[in-house]
C-alpha positions in Angstrom: 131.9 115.5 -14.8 133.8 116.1 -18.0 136.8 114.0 -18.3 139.5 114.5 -20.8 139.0 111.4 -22.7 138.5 111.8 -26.2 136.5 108.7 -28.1 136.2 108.0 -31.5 133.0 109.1 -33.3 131.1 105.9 -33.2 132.1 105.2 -29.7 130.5 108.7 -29.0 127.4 107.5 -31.2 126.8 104.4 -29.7 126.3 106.2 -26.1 124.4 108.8 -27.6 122.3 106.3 -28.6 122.0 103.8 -25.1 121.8 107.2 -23.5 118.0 108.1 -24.6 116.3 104.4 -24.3 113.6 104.6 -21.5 115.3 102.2 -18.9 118.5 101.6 -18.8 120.5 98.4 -17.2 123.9 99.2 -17.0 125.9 95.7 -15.9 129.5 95.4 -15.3 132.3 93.2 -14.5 134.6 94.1 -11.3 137.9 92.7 -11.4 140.0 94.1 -14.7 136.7 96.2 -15.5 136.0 98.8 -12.6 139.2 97.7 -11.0 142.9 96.9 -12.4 144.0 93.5 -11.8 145.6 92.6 -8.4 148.2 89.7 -7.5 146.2 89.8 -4.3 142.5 89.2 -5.4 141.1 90.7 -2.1 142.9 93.9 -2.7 140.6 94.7 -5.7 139.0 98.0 -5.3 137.5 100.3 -8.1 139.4 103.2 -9.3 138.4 106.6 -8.1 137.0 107.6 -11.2 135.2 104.3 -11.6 133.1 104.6 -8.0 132.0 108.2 -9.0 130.9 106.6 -12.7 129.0 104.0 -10.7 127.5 106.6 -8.3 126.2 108.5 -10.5 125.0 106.2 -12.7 122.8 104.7 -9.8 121.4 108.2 -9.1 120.0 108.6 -12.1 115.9 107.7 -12.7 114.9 104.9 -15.0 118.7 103.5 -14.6 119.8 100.5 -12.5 123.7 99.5 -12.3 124.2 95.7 -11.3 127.8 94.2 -10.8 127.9 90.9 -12.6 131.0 89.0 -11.5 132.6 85.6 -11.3 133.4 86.2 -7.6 131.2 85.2 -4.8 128.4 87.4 -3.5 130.3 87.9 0.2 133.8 89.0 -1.4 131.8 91.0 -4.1 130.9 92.8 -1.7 134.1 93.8 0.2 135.6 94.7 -2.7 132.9 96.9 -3.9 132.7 98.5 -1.0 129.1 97.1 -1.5 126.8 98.9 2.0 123.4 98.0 3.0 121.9 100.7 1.7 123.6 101.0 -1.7 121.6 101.3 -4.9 123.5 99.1 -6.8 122.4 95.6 -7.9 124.8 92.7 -7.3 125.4 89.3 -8.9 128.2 87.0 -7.9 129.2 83.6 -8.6 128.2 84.3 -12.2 124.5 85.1 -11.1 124.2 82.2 -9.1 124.2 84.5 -5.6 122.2 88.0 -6.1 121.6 91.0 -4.2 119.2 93.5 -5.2 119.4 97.2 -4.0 117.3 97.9 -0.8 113.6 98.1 -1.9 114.2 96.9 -4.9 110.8 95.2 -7.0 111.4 93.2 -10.0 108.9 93.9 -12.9 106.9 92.0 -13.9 108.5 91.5 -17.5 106.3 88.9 -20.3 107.6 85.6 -21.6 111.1 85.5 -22.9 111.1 86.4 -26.9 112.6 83.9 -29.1 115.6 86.0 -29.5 115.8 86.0 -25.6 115.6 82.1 -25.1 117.8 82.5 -28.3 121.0 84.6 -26.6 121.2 81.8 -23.5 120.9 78.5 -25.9 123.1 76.4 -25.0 123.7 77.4 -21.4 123.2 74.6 -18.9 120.1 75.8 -16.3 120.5 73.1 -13.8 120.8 73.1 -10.1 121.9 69.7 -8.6 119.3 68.0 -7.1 121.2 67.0 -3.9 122.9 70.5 -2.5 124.4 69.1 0.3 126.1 66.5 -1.5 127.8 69.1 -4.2 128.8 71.1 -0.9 130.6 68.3 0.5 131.9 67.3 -3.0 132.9 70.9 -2.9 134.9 71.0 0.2 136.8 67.8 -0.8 137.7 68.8 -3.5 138.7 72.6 -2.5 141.1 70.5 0.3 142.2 68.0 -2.0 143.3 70.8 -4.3 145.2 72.9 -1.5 147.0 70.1 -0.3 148.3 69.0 -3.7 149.4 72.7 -5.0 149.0 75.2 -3.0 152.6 74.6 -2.6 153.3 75.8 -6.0 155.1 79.4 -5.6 153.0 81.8 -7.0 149.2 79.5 -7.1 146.6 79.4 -5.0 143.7 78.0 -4.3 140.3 80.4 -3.9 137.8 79.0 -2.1 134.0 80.0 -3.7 130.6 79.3 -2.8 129.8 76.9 -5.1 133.1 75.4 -6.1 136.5 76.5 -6.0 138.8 78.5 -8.5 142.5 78.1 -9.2 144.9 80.9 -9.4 148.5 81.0 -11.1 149.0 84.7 -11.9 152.1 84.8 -9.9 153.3 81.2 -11.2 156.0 81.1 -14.1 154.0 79.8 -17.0 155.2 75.9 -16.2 154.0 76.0 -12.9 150.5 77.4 -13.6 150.2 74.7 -16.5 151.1 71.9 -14.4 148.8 73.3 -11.5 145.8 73.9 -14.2 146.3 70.0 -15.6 146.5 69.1 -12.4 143.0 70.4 -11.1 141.6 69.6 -14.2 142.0 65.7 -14.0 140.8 66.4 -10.2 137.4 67.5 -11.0 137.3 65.2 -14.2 137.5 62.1 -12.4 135.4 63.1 -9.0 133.2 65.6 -10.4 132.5 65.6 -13.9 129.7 67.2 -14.4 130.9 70.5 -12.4 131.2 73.3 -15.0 134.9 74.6 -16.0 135.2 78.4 -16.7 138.4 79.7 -17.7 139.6 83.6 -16.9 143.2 85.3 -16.6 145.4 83.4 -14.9 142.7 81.5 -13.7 140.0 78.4 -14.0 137.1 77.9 -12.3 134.8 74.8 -11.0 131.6 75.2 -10.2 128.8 72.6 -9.3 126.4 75.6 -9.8 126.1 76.3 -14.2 124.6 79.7 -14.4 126.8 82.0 -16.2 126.9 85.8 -16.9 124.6 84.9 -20.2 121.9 83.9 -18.1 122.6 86.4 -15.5 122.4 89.3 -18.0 118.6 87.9 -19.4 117.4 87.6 -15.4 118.2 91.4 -15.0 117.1 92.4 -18.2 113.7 91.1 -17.0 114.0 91.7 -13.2 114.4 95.9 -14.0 112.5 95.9 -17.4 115.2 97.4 -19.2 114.8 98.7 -22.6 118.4 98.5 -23.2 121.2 97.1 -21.4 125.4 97.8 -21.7 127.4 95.4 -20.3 131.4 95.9 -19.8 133.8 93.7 -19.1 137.3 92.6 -19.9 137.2 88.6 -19.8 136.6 85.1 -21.3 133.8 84.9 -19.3 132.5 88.2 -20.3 132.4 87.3 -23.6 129.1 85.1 -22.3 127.1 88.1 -21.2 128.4 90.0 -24.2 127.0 87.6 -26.9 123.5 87.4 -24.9 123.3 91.2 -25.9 120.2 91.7 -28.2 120.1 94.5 -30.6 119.8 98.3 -29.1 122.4 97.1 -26.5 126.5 97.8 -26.1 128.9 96.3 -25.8 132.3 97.5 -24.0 135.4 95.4 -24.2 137.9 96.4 -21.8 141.6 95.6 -22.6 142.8 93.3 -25.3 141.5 90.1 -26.6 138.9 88.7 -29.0 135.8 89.8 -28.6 132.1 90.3 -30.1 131.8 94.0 -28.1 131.1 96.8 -30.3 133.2 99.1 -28.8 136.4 98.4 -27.0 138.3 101.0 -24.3 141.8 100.0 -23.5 141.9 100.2 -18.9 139.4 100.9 -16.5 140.2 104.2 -16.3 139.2 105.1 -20.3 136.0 102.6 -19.2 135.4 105.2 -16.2 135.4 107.9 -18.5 133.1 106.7 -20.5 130.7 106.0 -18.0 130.8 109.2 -17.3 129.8 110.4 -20.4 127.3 107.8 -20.4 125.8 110.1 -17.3 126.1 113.4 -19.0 124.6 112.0 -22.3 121.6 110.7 -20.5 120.9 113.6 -18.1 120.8 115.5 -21.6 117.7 113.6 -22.9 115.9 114.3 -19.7 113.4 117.2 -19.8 
């Protein structure tokens, strides 16, 4: 399981350290994370080496790998290659869908510590009172937005399960401006109180306002982790990264700013250090 990746010392240190705590939560992003980018979204599958990191994370005791992503639960799970019987925990839409492994119990975990309620402040907790209405609001607003720019080369418009997100990766920069503005003042003037998340080449609405922050403390609980790493490579990552407490990591993947301790520069350096992660912690097993 070696791989030929060689860290820096305080990279190697701070997975020495996660390594030995009791129960470990290991929580990652998909798309740019476990996966490179893709022009076509859908096509998104983890890298070789990524999959075996994830595998035999799962396998080992007292650890529990969750995929916290932006993308809703059903495409998650294609592109995860996500089966029935898989070990690994799912959260899509930002938390707001979730899928825990096959016999999976939640602990029992105590009242949130103040540093707990501290790392989500801030983050809206509400769920509209009136579902169906948001899901209606929803699909006018997903139509309303194809018909006015899908058109644009190079954007389109992803349909989610509770909102819709834009895409303009493939549009020159004036076109994915315009078509950005343009859904903004959309969802402005019809549904104001949706919640706007921005990403790569993408924003986001979403009548639902969990976020990876709050999806990060619900796992912590549900497993009763001791510790918890999250990775990812996004704006929205940055969420879940700053609801880290101390004895956690951090993993930034790729450029940008960022409040992760340690940054790896692809998936594929990520990969490999998950797989250190594995070798590290089988070594503090008797």
């Amino acid at each position: 399981m070696t791989t030929d990746y060689v860290f820096p010392a305080d990279t190697v240190a701070a997975i020495d350290a996660i390594a030995a705590t009791p129960t470990l939560l290991v929580a990652l992003d998909f798309d740019g994370t476990l996966s490179p980018l893709h022009d076509v979204p859908m096509d998104a599958r983890a890298t070789p080496s990524g999959a075996r990191a994830v595998a035999a994370l799962a396998a080992l005791p007292h650890t529990v790998v969750a995929l916290v992503s932006g993308r809703s639960l059903r495409d998650l799970r294609v592109i995860a290659e996500h089966e029935d019987d898989s070990p690994v925990y799912l959260a899509g839409s930002h938390g707001a869908e979730v899928r825990p492994p096959l016999g999976f119990e939640a602990v029992h975990a105590p009242e949130p510590t103040a540093d707990t309620a501290a790392a989500v402040s801030g983050a809206a907790d509400t769920v509209p009172m009136d579902a169906a209405a948001e899901e209606a609001l929803r699909d006018e607003l997903y139509a309303a937005a194809v018909a006015a720019f899908e058109s644009v080369p190079g954007a389109w418009i992803e349909p989610k399960r509770f909102g819709f997100g834009v895409h303009v990766r493939l549009s020159t920069p004036e076109d994915g401006a315009a078509v950005m503005a343009g859904t903004d003042a959309l969802v402005a003037e019809r549904a104001p109180h949706w919640r706007r998340r921005t990403g790569k080449n993408i924003v986001e609405y979403a009548f639902r306002h969990e976020g990876k922050d709050t999806a990060l403390v619900a796992l912590r609980a549900q497993t009763g982790a001791t510790a918890v790493l999250f990775a990812g490579d996004d704006v929205t990552d940055e969420d879940a990264l700053r609801a880290l407490l101390p004895g956690d990591l951090g993993i930034r993947v790729g450029a940008g700013e960022t409040v992760a301790a340690v940054r790896v520069p692809d998936p594929e350096a990520l990969a490999a250090l998950l797989l250190l992660l594995v070798e590290r912690r089988l070594a503090t097993r008797p």
